[in-house]
C-alpha positions in Angstrom: 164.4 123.7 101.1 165.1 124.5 97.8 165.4 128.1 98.7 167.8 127.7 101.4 169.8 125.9 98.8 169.6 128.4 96.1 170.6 131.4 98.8 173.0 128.8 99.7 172.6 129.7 103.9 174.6 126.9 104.4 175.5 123.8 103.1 175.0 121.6 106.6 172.1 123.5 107.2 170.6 122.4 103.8 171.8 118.7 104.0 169.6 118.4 107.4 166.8 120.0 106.6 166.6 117.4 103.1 166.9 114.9 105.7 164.0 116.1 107.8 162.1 116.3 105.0 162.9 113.0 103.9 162.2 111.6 106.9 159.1 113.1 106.8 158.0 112.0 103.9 159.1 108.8 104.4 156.7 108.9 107.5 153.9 110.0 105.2 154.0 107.4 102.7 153.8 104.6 105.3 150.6 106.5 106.8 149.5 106.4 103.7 150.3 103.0 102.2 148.3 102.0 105.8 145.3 104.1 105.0 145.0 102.3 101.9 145.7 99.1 103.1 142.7 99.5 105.9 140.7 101.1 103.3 141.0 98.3 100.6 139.6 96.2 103.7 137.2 98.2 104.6 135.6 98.5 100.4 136.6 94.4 100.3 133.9 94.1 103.6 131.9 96.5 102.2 131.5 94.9 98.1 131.9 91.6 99.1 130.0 90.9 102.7 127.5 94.4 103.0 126.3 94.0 99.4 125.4 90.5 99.4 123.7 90.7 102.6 121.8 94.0 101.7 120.8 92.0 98.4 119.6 89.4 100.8 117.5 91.9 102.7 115.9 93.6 99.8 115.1 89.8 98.7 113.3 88.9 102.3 111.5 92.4 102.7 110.5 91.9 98.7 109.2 88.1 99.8 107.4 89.4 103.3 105.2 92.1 101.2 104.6 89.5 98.7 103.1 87.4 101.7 101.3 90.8 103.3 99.9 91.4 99.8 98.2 87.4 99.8 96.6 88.0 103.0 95.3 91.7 102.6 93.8 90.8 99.2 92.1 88.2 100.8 90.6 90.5 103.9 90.0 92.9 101.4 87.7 90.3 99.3 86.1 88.9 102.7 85.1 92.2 104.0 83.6 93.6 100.3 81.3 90.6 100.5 80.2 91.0 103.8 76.4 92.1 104.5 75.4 91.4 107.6 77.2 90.1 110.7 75.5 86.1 112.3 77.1 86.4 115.7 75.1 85.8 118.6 75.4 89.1 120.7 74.6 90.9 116.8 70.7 92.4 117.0 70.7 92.4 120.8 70.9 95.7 123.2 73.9 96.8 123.5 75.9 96.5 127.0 79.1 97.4 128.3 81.8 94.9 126.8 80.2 95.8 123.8 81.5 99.2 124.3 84.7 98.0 125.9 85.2 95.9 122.5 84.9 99.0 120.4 87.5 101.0 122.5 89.8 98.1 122.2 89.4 97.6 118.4 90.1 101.5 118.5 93.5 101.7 120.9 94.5 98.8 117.9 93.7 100.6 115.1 95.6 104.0 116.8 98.6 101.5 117.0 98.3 99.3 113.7 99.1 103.2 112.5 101.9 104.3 114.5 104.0 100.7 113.9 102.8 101.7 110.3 104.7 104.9 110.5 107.4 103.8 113.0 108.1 101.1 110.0 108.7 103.3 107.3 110.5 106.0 109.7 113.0 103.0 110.8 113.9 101.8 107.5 114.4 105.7 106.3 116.5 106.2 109.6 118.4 102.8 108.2 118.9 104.1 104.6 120.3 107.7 105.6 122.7 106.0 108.0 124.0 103.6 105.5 124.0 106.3 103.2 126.2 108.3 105.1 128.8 105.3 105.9 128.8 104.8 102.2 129.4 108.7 101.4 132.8 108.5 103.5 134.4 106.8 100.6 133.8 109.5 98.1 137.4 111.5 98.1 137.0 115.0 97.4 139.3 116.2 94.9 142.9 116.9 95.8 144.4 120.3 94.6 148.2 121.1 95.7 149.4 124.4 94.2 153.2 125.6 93.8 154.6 128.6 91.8 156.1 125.8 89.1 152.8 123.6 89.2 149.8 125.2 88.8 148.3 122.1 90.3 149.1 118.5 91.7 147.3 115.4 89.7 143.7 115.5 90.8 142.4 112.2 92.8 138.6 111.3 92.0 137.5 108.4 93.7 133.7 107.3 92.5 131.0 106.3 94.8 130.5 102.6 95.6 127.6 101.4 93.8 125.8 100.4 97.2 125.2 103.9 97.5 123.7 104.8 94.0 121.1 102.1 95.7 120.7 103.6 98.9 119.6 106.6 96.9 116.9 105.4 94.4 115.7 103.7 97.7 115.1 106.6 99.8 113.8 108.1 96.7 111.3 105.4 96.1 110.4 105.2 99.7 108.9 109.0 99.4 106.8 107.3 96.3 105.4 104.8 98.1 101.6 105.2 99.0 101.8 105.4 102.5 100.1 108.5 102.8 97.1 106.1 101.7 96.8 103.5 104.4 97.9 106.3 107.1 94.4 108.0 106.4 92.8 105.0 106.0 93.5 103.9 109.5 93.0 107.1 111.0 89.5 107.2 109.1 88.7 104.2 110.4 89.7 104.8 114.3 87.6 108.4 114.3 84.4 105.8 112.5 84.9 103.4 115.5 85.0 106.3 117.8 81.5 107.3 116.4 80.6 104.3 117.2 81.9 103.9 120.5 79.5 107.3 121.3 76.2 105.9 119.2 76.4 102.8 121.6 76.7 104.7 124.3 73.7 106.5 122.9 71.8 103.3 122.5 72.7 102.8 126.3 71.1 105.7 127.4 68.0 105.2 125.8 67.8 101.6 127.3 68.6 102.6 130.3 65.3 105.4 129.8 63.0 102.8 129.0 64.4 100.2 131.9 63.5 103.1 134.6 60.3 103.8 133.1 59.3 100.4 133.0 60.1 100.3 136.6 58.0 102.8 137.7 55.3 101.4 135.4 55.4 98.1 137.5 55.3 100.4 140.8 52.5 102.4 140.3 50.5 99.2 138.8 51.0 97.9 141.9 50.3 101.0 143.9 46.8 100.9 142.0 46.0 97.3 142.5 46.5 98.1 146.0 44.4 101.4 146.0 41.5 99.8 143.9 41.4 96.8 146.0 41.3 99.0 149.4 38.5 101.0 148.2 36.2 98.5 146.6 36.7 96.2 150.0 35.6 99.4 152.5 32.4 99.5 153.6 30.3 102.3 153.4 27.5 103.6 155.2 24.1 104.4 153.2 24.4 108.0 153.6 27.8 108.3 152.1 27.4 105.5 149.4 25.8 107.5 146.1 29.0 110.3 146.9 31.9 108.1 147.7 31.3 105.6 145.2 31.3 108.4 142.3 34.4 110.4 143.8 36.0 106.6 144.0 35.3 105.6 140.5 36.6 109.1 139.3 39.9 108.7 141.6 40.6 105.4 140.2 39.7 106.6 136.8 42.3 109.0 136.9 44.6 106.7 138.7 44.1 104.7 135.6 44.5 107.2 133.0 47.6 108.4 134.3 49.3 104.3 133.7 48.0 104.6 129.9 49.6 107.8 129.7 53.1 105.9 130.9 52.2 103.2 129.1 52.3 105.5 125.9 55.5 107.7 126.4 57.1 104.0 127.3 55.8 102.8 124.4 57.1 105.4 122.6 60.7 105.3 124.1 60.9 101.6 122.9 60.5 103.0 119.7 62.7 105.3 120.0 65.1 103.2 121.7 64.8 100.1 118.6 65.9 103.0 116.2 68.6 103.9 117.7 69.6 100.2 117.8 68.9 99.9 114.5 71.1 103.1 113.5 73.9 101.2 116.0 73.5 98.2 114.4 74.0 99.9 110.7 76.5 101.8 111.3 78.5 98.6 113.1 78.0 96.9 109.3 78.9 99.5 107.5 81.7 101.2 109.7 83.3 97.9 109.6 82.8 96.8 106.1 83.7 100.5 104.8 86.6 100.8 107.5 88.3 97.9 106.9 87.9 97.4 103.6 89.6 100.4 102.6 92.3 99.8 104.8 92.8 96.6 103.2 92.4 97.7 99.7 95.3 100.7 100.7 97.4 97.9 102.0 96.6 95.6 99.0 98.4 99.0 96.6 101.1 99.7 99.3 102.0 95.7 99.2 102.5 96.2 95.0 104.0 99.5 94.8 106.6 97.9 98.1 107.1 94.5 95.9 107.7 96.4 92.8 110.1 98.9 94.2 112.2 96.2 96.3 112.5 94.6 93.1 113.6 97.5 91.4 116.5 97.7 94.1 117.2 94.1 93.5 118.1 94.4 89.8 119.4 97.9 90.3 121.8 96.7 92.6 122.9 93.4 91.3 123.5 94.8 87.7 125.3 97.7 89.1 129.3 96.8 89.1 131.9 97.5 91.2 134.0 100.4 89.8 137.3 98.3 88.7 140.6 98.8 89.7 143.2 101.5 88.6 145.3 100.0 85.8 148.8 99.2 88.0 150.7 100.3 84.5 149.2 104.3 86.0 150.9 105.6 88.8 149.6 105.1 92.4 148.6 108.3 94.8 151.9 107.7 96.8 154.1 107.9 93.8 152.4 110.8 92.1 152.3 112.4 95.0 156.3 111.7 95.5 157.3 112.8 92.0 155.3 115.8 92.9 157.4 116.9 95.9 160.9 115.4 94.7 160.5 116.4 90.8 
């Protein structure tokens, strides 16, 4: 515009294009003026409605692992003093529901550990997205060049404070111990899987000595019934001295072969009441070990979580909202006006 009238192409053809532009302009200040009209809504929501209530949060997630921290010091005690487990089923073979019971406690386990994870993953998700609504009211900086000017008046707009907080907390989410009570529970689930297969083991062997006994009990009965058939026949005189000894030597060995089972039975009881001993040891110590060091990684996680949400508490209710520009300094839309009609 101003080198159409410096050329001078025409003094109509000037006079309308200043027109346009004013019109233009005029356009642009009222798109403006309602940016920043929605915008001072939008930070008046955000500082006096978002803030409060993300206080309020951090408050009720600070009282909730204050709570978890009560109750996990108090497993954590009651499974360091326990020795021995009084329930009725403990000390007896072990069946099937037993076994059922230990793949249950380990499906649990496998899922305490991924709502573990999904937990912390959801309130990351949470953070990033609030941090990225926040980061929208950052302005970068403003640069318009002319050949007069070597630049416009630079706007720089500071963050909202809520997102100073939404930093240090994704920062001291990556500090918490998490990585602590994830292995814990995952030790724990591969102990109870041991377990799972030792019972099993102890299943087998009963089974082994049930069968035996079985066949024990049939061929006792087998020889009653043989010994009592050959004493009650009667013999002649002739065959007596010969029949009597190949008798005696038939039921001799009979005989000889139900000590022999009567030994390796024997023997698989033994075997069979150590490997329910080892079941029974490992149940004690799998569970005393397992869960008292998932406990005791909860118990830290519940301190280092209290202590950081407090953190975030004072961080964010000491932190101030940035305060106004002084009206006496000109406004974007003015400096912005001077710029082009100066």
């Amino acid at each position: 515009m101003r080198n159409r009238n410096t050329k001078r192409d025409g003094l109509y053809s000037g006079d309308k294009t200043r027109a346009e532009v004013k019109d233009l302009h005029s356009r642009i200040l009222v798109a403006i003026r309602s940016a920043e009209t929605i915008s001072e809504r939008i930070e008046k929501l955000r500082d006096e409605e978002l803030q409060p209530q993300l206080i309020e949060l951090l408050h009720g997630l600070m009282r909730n692992w204050q709570i978890m921290l009560e109750s996990h010091e108090t497993q954590n005690r009651i499974m360091f003093e326990v020795k021995s487990f009084n329930c009725p089923t403990y000390g007896k073979f072990c069946n099937d529901s037993h076994r059922l019971a230990t793949l249950q406690l380990v499906a649990e386990l496998h899922n305490w550990r991924s709502c573990f994870v999904a937990f912390l993953c959801s309130q990351k998700s949470y953070i990033e997205a609030l941090s990225g609504w926040l980061a929208k009211f950052i302005a970068p900086e403003v640069e318009l060049c002319s050949k007069k000017r070597s630049s416009a008046p630079t706007l720089r707009v500071n963050g909202p404070p809520l997102l100073a907080t939404c930093h240090e907390w994704l920062a001291s989410l990556e500090k918490l111990p998490k990585e602590a009570v994830s292995c814990a529970l995952k030790s724990f689930g591969k102990d109870m899987r041991a377990l799972w297969v030792q019972q099993g083991e102890e299943q087998k062997h009963k089974r082994k000595v049930d069968g035996l006994a079985k066949e024990l009990e049939r061929k006792v009965l087998a020889f009653q019934r043989t010994e009592s058939r050959i004493l009650g026949s009667k013999l002649s005189e002739k065959d007596i001295e010969v029949n009597v000894r190949n008798r005696i030597e038939y039921l001799a060995e009979r005989k000889n072969m139900l000590d022999m089972l009567r030994k390796r039975i024997d023997a698989e009881k033994l075997k069979h009441i150590t490997v329910m001993e080892q079941t029974q040891q490992i149940t004690v110590k799998g569970f005393q070990t397992g869960f008292y060091s998932v406990f005791g990684s909860l118990v830290e996680f519940s301190k280092a979580s209290i202590k950081m949400y407090a953190d975030l508490v004072t961080y964010c209710e000491t932190t101030k909202v940035p305060e106004k520009e002084d009206e006496d300094e000109p406004s974007y839309v003015e400096e912005m006006s001077s710029y082009l009609w100066g």
